[in-house]
N, CA and C atoms as a LAMMPS dump frame, in Angstrom:
ITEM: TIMESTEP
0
ITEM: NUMBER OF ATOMS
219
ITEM: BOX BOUNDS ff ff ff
-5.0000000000000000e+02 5.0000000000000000e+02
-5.0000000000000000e+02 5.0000000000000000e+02
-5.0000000000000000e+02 5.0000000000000000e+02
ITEM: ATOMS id mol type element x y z
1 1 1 N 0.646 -14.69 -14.305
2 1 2 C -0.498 -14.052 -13.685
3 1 3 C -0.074 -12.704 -13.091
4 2 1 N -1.412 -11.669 -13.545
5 2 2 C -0.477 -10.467 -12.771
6 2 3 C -0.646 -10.429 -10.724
7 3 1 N 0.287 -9.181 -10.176
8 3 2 C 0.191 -9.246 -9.133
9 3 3 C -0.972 -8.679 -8.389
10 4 1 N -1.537 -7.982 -9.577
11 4 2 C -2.9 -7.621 -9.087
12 4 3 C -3.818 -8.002 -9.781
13 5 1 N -4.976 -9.419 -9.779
14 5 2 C -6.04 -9.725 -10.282
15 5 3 C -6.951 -9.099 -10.096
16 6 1 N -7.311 -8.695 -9.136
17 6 2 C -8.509 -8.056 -8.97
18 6 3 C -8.714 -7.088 -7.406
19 7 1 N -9.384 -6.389 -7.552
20 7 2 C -9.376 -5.315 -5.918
21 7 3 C -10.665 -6.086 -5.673
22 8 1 N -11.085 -7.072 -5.792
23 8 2 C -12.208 -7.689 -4.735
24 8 3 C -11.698 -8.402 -3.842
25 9 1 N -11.811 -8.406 -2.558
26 9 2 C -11.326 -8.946 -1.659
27 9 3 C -13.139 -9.842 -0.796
28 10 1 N -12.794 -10.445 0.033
29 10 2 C -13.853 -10.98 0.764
30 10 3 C -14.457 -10.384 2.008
31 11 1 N -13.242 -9.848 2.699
32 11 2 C -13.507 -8.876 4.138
33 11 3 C -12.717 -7.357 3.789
34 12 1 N -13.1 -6.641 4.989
35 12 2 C -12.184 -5.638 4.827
36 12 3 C -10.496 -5.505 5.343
37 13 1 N -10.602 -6.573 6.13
38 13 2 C -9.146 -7.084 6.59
39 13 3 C -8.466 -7.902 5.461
40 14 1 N -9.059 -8.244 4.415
41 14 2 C -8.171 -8.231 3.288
42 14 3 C -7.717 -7.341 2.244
43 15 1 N -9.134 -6.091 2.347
44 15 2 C -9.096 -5.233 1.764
45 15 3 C -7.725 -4.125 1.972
46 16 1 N -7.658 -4.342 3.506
47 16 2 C -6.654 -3.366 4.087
48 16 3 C -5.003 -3.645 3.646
49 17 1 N -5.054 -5.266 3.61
50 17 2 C -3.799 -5.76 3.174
51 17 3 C -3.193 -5.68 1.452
52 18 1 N -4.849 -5.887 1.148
53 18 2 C -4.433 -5.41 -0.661
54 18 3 C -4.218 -3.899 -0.456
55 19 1 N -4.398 -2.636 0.157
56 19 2 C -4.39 -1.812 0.311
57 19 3 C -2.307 -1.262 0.376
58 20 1 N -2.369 -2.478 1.329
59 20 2 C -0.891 -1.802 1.98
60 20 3 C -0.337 -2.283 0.559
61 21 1 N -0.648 -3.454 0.099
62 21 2 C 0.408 -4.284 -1.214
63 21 3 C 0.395 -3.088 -2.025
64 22 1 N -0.675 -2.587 -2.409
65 22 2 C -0.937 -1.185 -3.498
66 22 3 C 0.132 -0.528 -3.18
67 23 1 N 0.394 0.452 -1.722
68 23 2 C 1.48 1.358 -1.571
69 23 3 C 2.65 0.631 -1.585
70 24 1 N 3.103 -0.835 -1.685
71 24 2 C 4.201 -1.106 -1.563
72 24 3 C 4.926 -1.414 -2.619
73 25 1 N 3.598 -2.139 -3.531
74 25 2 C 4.381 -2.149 -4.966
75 25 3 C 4.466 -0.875 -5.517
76 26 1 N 3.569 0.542 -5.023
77 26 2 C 4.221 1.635 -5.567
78 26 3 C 5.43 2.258 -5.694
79 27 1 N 6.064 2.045 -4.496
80 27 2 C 7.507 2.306 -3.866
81 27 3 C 8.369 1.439 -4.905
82 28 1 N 7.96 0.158 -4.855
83 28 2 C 8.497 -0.472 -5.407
84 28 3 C 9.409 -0.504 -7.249
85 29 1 N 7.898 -0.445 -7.708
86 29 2 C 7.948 -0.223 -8.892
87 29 3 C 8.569 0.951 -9.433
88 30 1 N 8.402 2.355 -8.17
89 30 2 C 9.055 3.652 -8.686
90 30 3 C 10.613 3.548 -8.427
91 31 1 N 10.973 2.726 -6.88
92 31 2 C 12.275 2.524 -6.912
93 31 3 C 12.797 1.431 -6.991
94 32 1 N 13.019 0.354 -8.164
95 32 2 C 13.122 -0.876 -8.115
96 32 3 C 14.339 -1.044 -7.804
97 33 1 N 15.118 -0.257 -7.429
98 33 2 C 16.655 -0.714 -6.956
99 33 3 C 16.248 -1.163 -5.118
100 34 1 N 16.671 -2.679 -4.777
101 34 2 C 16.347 -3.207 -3.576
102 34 3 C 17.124 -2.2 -2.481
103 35 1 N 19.124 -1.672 -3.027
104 35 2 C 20.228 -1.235 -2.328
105 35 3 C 19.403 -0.177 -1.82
106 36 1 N 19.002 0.582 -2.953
107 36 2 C 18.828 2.074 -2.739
108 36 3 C 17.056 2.696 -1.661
109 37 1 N 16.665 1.114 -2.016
110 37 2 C 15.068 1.419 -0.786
111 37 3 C 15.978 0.813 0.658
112 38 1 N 16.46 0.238 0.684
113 38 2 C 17.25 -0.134 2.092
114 38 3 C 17.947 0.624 2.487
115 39 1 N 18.815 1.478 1.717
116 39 2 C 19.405 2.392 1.941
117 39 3 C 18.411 4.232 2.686
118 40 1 N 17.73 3.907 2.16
119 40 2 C 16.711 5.298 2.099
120 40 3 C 15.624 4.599 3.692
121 41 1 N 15.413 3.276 3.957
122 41 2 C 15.166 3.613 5.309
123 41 3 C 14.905 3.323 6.799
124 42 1 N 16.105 3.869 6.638
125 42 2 C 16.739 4.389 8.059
126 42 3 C 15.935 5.521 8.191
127 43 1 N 15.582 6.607 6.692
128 43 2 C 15.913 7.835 7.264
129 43 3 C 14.439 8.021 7.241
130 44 1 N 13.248 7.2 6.428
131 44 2 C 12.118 7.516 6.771
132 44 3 C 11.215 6.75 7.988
133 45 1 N 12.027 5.36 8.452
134 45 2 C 11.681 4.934 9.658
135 45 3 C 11.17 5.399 10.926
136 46 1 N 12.185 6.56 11.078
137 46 2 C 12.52 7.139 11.947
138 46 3 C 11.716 8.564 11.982
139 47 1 N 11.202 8.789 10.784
140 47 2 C 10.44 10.167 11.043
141 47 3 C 8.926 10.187 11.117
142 48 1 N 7.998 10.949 12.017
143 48 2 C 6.947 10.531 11.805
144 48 3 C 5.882 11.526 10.827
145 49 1 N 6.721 12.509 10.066
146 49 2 C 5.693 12.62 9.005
147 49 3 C 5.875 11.57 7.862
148 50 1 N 7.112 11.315 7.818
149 50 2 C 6.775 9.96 6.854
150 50 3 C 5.861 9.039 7.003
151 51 1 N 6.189 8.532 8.294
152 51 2 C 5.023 7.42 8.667
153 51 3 C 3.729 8.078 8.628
154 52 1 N 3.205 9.119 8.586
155 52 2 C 1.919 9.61 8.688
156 52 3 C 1.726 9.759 7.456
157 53 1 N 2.461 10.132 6.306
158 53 2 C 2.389 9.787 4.824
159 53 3 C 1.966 9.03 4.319
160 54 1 N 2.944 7.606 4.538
161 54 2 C 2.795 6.611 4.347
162 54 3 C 1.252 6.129 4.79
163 55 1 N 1.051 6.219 6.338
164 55 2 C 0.084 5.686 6.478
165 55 3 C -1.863 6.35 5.514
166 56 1 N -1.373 7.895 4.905
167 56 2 C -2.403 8.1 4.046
168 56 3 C -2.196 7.686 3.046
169 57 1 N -1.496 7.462 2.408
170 57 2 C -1.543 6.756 1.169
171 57 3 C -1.546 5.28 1.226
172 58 1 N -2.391 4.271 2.382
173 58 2 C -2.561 3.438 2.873
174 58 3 C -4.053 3.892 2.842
175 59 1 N -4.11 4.439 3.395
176 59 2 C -5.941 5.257 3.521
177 59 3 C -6.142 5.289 2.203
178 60 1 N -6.095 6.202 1.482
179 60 2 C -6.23 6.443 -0.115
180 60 3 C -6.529 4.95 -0.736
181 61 1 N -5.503 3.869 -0.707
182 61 2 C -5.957 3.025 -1.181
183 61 3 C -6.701 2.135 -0.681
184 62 1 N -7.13 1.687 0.248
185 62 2 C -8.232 1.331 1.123
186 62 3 C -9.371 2.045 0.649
187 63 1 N -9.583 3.405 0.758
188 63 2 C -10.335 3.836 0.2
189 63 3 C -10.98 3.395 -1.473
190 64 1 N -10.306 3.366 -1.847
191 64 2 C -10.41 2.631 -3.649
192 64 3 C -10.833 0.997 -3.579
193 65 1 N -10.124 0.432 -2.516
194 65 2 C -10.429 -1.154 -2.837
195 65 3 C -11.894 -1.266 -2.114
196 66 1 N -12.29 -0.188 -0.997
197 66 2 C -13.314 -0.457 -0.472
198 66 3 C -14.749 0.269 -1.463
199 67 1 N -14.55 1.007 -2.277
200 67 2 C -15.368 1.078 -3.07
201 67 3 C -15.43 0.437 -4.443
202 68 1 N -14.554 -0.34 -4.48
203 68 2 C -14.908 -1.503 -5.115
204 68 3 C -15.419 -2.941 -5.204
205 69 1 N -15.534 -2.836 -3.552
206 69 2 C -16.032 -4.188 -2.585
207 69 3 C -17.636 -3.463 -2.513
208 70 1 N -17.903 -2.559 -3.035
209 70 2 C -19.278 -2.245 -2.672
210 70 3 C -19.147 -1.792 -1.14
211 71 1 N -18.208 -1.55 -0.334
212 71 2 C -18.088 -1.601 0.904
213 71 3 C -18.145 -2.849 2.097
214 72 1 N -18.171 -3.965 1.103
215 72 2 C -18.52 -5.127 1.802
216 72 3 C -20.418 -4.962 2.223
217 73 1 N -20.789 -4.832 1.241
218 73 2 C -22.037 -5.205 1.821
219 73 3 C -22.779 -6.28 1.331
């Protein structure tokens, strides 16, 4: 089964979590070496345009799963 069946979720608090899975298997999939994402952060932990990055491309996909929920209406 794949890891993504479907972007319908039931609430938007699931929506948000399929959201984060989206950016994580992105990371993922682009850097599938486990050493080399553990290795790499320390150094984006610690900075907060990363984290403000990160957290739009968290937005972005939220954005996508929520217009595919119809918005939950």
């Amino acid at each position: 089964m794949s890891w993504l069946p479907s972007l319908e979720t039931t609430s938007p608090e699931e929506g948000f979590d399929l959201a984060i899975k989206l950016a994580r298997m992105a990371v993922k999939i682009t850097q599938p070496d486990d050493a080399a994402r553990s290795k790499m952060r320390p150094d984006y932990a610690h900075n907060a345009d990363s984290l403000t990055m990160a957290s739009h491309v968290v937005a972005t996909h939220f954005q996508t799963v929520a217009q595919a929920n119809n918005y939950w209406r």
